[in-house]
Z-matrix of the N, CA and C atoms (Angstrom, degrees):
N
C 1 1.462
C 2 1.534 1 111.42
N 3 1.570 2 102.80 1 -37.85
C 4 1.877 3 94.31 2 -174.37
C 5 1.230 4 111.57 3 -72.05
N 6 1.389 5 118.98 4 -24.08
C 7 1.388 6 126.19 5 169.33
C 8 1.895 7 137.82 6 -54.03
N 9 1.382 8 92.57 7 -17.39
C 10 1.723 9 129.49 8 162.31
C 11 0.905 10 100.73 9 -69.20
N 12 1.486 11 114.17 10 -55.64
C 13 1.517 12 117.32 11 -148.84
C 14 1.368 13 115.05 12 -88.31
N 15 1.598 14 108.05 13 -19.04
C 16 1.500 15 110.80 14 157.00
C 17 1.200 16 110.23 15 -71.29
N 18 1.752 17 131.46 16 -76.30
C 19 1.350 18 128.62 17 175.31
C 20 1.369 19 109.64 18 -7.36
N 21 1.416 20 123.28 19 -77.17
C 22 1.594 21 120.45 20 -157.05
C 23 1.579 22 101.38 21 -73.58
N 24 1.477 23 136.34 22 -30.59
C 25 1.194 24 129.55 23 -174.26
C 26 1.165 25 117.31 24 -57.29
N 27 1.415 26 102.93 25 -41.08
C 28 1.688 27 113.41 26 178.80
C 29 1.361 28 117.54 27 -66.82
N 30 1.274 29 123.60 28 -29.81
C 31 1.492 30 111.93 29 -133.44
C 32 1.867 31 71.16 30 -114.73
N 33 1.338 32 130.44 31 -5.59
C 34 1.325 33 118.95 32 175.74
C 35 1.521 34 102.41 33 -80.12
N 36 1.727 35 109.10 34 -47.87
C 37 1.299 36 108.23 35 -163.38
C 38 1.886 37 103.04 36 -72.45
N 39 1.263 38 133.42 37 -10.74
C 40 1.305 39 122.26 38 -173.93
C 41 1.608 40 96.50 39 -95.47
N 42 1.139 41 144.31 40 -40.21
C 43 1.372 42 117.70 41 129.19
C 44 1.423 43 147.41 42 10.64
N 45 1.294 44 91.81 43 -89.77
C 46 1.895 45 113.73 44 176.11
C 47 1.451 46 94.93 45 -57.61
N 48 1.224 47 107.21 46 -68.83
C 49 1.652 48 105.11 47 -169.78
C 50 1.552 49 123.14 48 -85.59
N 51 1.410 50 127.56 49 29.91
C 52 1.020 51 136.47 50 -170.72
C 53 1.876 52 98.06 51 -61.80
N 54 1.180 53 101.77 52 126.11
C 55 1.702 54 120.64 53 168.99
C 56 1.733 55 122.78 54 76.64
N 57 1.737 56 94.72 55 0.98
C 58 1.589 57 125.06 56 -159.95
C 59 1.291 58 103.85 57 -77.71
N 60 1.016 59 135.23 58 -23.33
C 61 1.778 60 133.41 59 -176.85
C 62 1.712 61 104.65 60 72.19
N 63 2.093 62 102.15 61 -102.40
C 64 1.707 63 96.79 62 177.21
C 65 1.216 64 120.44 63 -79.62
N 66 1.646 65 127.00 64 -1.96
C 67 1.287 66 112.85 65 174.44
C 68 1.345 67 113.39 66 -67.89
N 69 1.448 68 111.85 67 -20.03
C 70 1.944 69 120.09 68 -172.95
C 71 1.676 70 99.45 69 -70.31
N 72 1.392 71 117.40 70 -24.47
C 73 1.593 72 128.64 71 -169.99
C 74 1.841 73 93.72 72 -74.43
N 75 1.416 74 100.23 73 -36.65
C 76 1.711 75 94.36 74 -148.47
C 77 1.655 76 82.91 75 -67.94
N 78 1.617 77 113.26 76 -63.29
C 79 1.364 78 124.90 77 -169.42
C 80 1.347 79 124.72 78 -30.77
N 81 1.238 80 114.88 79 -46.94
C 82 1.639 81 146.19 80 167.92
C 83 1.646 82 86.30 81 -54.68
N 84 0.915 83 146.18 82 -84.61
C 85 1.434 84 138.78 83 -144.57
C 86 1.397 85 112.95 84 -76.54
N 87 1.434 86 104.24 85 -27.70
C 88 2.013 87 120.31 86 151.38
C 89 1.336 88 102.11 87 -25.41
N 90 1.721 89 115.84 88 -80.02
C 91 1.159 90 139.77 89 -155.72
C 92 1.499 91 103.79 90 -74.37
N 93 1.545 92 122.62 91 -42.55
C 94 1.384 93 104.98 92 166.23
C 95 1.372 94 135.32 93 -47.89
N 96 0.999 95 130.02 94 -45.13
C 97 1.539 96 162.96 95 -177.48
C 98 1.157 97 99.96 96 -49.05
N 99 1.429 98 109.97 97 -77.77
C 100 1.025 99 113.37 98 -175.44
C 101 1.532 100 144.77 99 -82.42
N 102 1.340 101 100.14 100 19.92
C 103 1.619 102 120.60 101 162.29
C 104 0.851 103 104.18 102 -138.65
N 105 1.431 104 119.41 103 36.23
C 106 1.664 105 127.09 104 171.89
C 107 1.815 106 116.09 105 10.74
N 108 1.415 107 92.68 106 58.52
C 109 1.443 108 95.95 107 164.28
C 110 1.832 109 114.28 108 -84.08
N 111 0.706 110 111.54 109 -8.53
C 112 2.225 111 124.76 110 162.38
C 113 1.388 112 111.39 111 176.96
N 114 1.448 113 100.79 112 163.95
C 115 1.542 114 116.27 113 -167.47
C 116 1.251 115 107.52 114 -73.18
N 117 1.679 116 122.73 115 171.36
C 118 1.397 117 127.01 116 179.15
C 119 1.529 118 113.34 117 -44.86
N 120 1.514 119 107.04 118 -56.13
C 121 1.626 120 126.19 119 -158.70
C 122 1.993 121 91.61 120 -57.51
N 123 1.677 122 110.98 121 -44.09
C 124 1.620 123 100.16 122 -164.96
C 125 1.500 124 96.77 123 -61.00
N 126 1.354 125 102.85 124 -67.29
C 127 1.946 126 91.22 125 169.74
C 128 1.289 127 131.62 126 -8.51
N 129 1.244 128 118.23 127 -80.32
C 130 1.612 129 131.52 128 171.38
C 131 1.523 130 96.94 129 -10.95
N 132 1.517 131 98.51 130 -64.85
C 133 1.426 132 109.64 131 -168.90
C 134 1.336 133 135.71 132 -47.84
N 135 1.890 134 103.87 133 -51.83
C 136 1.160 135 109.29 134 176.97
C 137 1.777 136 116.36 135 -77.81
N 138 1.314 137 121.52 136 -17.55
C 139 1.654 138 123.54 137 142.88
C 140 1.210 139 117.95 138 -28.65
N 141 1.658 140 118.55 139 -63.02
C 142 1.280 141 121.08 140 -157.40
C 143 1.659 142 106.31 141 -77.32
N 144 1.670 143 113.42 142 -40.14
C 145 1.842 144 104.22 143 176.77
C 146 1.589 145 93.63 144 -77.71
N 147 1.770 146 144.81 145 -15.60
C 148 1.677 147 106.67 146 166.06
C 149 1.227 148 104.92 147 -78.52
N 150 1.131 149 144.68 148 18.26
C 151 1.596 150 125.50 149 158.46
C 152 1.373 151 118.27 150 -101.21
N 153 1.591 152 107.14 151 -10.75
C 154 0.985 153 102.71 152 171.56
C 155 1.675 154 120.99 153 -82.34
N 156 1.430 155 113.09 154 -19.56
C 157 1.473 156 127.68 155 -147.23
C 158 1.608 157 94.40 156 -101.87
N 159 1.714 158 129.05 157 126.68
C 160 1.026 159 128.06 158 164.83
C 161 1.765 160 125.32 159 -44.03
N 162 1.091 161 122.19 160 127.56
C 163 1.765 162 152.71 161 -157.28
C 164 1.156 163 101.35 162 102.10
N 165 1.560 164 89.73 163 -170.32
C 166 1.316 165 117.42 164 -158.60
C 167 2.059 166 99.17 165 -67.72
N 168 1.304 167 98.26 166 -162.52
C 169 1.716 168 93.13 167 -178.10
C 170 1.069 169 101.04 168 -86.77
N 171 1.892 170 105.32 169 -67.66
C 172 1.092 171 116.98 170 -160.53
C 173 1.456 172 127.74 171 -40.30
N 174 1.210 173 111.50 172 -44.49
C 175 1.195 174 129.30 173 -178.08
C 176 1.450 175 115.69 174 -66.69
N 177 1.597 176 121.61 175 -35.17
C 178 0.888 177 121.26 176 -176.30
C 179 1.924 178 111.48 177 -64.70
N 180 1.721 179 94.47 178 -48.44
C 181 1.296 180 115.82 179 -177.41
C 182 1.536 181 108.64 180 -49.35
N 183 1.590 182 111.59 181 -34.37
C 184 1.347 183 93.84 182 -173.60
C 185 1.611 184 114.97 183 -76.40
N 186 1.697 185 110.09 184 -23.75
C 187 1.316 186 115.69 185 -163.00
C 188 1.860 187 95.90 186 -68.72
N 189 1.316 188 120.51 187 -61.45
C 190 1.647 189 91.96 188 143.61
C 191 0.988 190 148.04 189 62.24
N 192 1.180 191 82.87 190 -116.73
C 193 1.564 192 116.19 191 -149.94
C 194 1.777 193 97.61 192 -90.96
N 195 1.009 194 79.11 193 -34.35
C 196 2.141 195 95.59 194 178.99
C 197 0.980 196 94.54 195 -82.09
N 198 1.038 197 146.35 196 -39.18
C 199 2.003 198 131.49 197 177.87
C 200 1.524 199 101.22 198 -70.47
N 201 1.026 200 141.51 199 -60.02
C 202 1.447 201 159.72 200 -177.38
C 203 1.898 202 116.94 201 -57.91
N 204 1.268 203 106.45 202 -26.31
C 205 1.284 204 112.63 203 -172.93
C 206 1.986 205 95.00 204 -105.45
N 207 1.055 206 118.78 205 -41.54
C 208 1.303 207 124.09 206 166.57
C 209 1.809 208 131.68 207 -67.77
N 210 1.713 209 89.26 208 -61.41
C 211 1.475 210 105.93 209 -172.20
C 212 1.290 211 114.59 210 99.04
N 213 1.578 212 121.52 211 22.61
C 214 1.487 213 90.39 212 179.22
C 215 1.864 214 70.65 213 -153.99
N 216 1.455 215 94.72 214 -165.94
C 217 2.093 216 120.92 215 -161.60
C 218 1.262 217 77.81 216 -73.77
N 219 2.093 218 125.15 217 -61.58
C 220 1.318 219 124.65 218 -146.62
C 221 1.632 220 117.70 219 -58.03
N 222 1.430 221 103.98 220 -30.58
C 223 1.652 222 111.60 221 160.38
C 224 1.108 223 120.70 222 -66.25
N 225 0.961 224 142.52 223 -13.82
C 226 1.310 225 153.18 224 -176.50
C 227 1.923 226 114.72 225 -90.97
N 228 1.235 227 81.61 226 -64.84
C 229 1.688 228 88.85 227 -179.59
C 230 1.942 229 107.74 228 -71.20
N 231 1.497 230 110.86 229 -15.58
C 232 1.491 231 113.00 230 178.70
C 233 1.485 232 100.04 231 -80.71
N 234 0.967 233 134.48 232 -66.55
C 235 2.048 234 135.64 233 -174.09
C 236 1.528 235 87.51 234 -69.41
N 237 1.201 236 152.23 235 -2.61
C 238 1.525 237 111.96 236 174.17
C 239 1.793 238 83.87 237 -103.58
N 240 1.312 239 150.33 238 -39.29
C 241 0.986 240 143.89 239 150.16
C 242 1.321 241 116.14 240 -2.56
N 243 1.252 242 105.19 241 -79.58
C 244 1.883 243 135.63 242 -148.84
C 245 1.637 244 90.96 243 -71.75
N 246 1.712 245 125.53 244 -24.24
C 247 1.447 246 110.45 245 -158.66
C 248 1.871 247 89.18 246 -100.44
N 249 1.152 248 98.48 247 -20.02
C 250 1.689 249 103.70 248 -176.44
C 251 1.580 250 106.05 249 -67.67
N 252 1.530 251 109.96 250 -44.99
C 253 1.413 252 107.62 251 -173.21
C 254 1.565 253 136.58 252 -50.55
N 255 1.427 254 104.96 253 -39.72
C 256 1.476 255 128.34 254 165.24
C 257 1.918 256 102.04 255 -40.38
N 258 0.986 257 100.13 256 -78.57
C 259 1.392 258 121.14 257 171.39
C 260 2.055 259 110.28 258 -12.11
N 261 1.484 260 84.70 259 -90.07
C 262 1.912 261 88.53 260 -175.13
C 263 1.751 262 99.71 261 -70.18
N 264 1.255 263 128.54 262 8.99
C 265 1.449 264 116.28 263 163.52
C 266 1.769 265 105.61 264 -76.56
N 267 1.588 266 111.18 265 -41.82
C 268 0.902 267 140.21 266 170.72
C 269 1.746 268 113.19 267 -32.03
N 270 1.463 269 103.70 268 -75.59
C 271 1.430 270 121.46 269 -150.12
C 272 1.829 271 94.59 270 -86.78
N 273 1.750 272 123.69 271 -1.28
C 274 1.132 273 121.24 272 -170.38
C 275 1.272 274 110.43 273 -94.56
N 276 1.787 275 112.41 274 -40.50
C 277 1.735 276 125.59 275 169.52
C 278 1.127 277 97.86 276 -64.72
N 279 1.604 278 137.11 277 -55.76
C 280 1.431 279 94.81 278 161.84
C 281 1.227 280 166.95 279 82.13
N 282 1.855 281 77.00 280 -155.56
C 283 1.921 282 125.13 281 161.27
C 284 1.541 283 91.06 282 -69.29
N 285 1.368 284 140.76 283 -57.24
C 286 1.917 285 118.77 284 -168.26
C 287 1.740 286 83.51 285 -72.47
N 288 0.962 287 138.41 286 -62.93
C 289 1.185 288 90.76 287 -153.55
C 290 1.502 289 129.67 288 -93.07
N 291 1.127 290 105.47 289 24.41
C 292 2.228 291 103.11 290 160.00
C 293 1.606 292 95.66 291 -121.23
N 294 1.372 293 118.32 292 9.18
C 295 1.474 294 106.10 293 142.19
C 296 1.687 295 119.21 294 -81.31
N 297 1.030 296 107.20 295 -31.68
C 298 1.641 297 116.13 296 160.02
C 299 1.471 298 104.59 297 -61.37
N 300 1.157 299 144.69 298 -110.32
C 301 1.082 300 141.52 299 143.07
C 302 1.770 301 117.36 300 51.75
N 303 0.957 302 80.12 301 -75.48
C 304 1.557 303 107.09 302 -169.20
C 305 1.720 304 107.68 303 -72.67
N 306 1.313 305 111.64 304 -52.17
C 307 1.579 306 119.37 305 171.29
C 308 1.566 307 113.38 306 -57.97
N 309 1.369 308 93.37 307 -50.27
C 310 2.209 309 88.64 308 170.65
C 311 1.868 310 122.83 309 -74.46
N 312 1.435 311 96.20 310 -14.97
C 313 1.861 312 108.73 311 177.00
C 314 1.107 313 115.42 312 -127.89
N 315 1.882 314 123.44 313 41.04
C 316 1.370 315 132.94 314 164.14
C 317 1.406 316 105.82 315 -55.31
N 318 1.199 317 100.08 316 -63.68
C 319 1.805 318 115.11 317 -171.28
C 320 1.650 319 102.37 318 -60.15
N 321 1.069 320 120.31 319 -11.19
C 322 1.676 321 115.64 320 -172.05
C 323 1.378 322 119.82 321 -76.17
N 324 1.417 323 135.14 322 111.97
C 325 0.942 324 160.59 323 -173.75
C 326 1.760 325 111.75 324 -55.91
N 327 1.459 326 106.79 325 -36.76
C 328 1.086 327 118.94 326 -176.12
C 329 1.900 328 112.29 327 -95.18
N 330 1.414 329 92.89 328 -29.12
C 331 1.761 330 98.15 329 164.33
C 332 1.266 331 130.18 330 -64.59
N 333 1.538 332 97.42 331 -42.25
C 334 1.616 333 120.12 332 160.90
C 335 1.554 334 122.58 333 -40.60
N 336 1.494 335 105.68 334 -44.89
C 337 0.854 336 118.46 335 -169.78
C 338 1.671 337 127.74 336 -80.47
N 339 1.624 338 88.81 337 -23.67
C 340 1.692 339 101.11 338 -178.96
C 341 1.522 340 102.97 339 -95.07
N 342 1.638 341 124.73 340 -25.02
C 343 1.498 342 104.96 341 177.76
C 344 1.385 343 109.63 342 -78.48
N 345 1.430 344 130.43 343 -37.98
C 346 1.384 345 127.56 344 147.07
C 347 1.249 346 110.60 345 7.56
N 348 1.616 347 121.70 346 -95.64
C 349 0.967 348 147.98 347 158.69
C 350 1.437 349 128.42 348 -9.69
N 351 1.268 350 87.16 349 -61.42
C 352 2.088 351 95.42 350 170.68
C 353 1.289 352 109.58 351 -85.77
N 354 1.468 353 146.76 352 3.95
C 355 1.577 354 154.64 353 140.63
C 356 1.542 355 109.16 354 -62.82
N 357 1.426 356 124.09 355 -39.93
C 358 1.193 357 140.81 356 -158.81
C 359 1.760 358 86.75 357 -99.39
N 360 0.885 359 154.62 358 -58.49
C 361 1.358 360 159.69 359 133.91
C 362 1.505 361 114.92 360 0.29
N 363 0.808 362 132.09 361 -69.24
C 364 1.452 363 148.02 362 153.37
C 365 1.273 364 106.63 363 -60.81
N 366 0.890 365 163.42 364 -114.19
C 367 1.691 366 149.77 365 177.81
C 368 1.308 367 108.67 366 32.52
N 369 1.577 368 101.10 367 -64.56
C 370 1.192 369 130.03 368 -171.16
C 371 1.735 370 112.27 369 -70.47
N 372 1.110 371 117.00 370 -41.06
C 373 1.657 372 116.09 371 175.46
C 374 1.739 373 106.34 372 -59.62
N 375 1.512 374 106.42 373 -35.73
C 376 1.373 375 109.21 374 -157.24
C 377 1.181 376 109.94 375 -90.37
N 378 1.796 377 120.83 376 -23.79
C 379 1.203 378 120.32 377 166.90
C 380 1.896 379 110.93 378 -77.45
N 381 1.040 380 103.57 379 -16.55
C 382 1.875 381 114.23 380 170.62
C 383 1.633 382 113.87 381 -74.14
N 384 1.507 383 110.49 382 -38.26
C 385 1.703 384 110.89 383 155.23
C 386 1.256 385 122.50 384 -46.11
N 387 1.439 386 116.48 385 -56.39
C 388 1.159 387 144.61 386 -161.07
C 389 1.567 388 100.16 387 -52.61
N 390 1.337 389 114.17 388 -77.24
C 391 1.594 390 124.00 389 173.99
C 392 1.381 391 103.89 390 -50.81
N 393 1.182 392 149.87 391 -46.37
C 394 1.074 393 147.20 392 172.22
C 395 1.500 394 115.99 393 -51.82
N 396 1.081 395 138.68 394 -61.63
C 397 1.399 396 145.03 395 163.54
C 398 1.662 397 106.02 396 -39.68
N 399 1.061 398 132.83 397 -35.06
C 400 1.295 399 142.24 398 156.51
C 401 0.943 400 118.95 399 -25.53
N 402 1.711 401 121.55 400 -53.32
C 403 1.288 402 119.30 401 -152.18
C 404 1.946 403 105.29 402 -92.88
N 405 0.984 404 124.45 403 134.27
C 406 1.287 405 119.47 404 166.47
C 407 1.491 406 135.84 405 -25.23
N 408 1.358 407 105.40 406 -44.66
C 409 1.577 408 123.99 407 175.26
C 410 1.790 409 92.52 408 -60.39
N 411 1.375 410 125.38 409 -43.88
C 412 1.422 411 117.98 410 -157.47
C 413 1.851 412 96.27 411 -83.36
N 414 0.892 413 150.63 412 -7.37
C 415 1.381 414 148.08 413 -109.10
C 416 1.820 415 80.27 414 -102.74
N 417 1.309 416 98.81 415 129.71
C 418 1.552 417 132.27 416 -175.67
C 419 1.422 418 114.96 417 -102.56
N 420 1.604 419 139.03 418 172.08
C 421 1.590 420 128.42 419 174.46
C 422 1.247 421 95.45 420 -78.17
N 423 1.313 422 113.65 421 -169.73
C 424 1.370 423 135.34 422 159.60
C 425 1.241 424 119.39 423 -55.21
N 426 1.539 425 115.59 424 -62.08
C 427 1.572 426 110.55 425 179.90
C 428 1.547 427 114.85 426 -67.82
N 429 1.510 428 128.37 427 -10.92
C 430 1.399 429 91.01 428 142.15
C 431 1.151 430 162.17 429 -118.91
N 432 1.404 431 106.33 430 30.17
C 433 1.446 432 140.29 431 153.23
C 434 1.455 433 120.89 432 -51.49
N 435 1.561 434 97.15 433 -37.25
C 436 1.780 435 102.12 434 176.93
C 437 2.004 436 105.70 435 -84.27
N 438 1.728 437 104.21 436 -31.75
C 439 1.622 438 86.76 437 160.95
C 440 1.310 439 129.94 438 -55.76
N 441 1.383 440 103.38 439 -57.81
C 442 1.322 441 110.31 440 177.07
C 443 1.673 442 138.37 441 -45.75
N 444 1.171 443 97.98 442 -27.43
C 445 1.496 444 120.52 443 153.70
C 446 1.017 445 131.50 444 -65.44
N 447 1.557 446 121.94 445 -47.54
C 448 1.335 447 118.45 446 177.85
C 449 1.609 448 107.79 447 -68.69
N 450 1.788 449 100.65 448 -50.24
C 451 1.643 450 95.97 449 164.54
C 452 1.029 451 119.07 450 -22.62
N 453 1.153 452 118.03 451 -77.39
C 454 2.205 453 126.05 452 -159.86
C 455 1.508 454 90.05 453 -63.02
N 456 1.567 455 136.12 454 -41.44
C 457 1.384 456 121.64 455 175.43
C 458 1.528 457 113.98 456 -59.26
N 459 1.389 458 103.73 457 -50.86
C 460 1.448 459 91.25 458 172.01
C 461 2.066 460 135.13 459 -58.39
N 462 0.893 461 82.74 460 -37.55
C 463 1.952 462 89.21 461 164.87
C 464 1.221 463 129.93 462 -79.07
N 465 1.491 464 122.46 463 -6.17
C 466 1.062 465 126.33 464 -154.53
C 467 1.982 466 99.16 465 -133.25
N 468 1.212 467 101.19 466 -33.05
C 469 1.791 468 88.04 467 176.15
C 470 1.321 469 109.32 468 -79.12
N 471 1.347 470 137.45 469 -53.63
C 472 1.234 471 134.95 470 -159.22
C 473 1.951 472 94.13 471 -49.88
N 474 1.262 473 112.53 472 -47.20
C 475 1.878 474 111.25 473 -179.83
C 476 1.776 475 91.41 474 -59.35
N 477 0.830 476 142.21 475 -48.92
C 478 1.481 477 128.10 476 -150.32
C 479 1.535 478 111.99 477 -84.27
N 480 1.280 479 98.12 478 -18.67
C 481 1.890 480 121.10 479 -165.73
C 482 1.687 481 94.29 480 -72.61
N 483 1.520 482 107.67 481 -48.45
C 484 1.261 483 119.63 482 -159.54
C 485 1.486 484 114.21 483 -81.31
N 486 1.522 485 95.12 484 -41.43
C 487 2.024 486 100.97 485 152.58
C 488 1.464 487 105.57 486 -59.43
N 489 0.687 488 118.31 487 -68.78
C 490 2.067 489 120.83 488 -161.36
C 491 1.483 490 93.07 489 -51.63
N 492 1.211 491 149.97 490 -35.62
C 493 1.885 492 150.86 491 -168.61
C 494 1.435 493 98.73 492 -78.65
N 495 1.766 494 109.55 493 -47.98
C 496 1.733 495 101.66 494 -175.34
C 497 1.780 496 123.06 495 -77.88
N 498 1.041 497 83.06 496 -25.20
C 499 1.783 498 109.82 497 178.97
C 500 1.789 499 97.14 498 -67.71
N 501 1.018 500 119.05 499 -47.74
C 502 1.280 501 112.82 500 -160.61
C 503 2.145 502 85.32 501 -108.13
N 504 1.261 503 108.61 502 49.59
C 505 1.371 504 113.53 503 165.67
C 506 2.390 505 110.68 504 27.43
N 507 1.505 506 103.10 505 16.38
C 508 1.348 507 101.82 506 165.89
C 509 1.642 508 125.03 507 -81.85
N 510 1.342 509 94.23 508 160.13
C 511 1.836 510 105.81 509 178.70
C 512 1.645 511 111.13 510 -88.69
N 513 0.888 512 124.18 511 84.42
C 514 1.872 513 137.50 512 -179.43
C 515 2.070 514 87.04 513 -22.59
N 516 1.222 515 112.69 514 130.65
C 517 1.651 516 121.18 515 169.27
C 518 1.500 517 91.50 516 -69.45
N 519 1.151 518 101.52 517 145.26
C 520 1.553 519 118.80 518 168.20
C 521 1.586 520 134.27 519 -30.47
N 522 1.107 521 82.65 520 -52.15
C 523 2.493 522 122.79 521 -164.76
C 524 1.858 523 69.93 522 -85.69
N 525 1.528 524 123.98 523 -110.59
C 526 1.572 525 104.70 524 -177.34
C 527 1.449 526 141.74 525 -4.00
N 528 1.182 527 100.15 526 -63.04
C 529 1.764 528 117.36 527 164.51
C 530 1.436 529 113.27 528 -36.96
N 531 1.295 530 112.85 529 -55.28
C 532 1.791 531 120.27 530 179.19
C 533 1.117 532 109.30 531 -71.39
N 534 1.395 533 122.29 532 -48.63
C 535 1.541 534 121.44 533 163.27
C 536 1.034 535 133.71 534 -39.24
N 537 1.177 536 122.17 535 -50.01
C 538 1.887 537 127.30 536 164.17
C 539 1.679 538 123.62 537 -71.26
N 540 1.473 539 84.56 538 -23.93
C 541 1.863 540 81.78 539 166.02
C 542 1.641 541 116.68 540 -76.83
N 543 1.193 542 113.47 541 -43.22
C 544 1.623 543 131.00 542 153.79
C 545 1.416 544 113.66 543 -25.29
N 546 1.294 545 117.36 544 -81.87
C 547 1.368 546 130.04 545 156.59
C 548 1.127 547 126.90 546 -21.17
N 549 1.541 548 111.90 547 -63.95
C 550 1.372 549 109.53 548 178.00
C 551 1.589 550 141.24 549 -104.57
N 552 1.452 551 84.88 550 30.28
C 553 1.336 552 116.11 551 -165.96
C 554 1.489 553 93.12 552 -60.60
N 555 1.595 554 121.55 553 137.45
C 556 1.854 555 113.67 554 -172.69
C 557 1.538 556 100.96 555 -77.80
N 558 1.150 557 120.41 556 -43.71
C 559 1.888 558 109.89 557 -177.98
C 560 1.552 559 113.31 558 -54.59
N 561 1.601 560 118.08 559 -25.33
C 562 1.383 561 129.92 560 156.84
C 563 1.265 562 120.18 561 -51.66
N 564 1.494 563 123.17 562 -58.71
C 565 1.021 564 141.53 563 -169.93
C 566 1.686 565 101.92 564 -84.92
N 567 1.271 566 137.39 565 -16.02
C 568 1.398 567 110.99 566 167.33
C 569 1.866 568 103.50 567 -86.30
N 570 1.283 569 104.64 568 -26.29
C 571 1.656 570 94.46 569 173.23
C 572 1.128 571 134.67 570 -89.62
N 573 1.398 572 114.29 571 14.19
C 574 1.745 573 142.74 572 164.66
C 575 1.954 574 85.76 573 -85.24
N 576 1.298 575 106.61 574 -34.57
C 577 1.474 576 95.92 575 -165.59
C 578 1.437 577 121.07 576 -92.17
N 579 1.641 578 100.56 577 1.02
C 580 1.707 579 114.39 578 -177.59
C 581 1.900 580 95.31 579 -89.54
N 582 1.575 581 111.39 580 -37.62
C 583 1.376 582 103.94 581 -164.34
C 584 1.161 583 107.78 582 -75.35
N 585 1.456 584 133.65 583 -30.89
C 586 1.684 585 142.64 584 156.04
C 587 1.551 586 98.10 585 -36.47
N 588 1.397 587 110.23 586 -69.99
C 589 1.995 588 102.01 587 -167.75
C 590 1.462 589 103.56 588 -69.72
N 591 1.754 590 143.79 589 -5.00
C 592 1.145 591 139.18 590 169.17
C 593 1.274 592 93.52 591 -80.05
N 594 1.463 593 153.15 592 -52.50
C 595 1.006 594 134.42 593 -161.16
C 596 1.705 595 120.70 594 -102.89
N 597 1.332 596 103.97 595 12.44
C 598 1.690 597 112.15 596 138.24
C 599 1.515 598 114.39 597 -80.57
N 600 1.256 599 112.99 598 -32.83
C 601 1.689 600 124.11 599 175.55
C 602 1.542 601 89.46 600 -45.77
């Protein structure tokens, strides 16, 4: 039964709190409470080691809270599951719909003009990481210096690939061609641009 009661707890609060950071904390402690799976004070607690523990909170908090409210891995790996799921249901409608979008306002001059914009937008966040990571006060490990890199590699070649093919009057290969649209897909590219501002976080 508690195992329900994680499933649905989670998958309401990644929902409610979809993209929310501490509102996902408040929600989570909603749901603790009130199936008195532990008291306020254990809470506190398990807050304070997910901020301490590399990812995000929420997620951490739920994994948790599901070990602790259960007692075993399978609680654990079920609420950090169940709070994730909401999420890529989330980020997939979406992808259909400005793939919709996008297929009826290819030719649009004015669509053109606004993803432009949100590429140029992001450019801009990632070159604002960039200087930021710079500074001593910001100074990060190693491994995520090598994300962050591949990030800015990843957003940034597929645009240069596609200049360097027209510039040099070439026909983009097919398998490539799909690849850089992939790549530089903008709902891609603003969440290449969330894991850059998570790992100034």
């Amino acid at each position: 039964m508690i195992y329900l009661q994680l499933l649905w707890s989670f998958i309401k609060v990644g929902f409610l709190g979809f993209g929310g950071g501490m509102a996902i904390i408040s929600l989570i402690q909603s749901e603790v409470l009130s199936h008195g799976w532990m008291t306020e004070t254990e809470f506190v607690d398990i807050v304070a080691i997910s901020q301490m523990t590399p990812g995000p909170i929420g997620i951490n908090c739920a994994t948790y809270v599901g070990y602790t409210a259960t007692g075993s891995v399978w609680g654990s790996l079920l609420a950090s599951i169940a709070i994730i799921i909401p999420s890529l249901l989330i980020m997939l409608t979406i992808c259909r719909i400005y793939d919709h979008i996008r297929d009826k306002w290819k030719d649009n001059h004015t669509f053109k003009t606004i993803m432009r914009v949100i590429r140029l937008l992001v450019v801009i966040l990632i070159a604002h990481a960039a200087i930021s990571l710079m500074t001593p006060a910001s100074f990060i490990d190693r491994n995520s210096w090598i994300i962050f890199i591949l990030t800015l590699l990843a957003m940034l070649s597929p645009m240069a690939y596609k200049d360097i093919t027209k510039w040099q009057g070439q026909e983009t290969r097919p398998v490539i061609k799909k690849v850089t649209e992939i790549i530089s897909h903008p709902i891609l590219l603003i969440i290449l641009a969330g894991a850059v501002g998570y790992l100034l976080y």
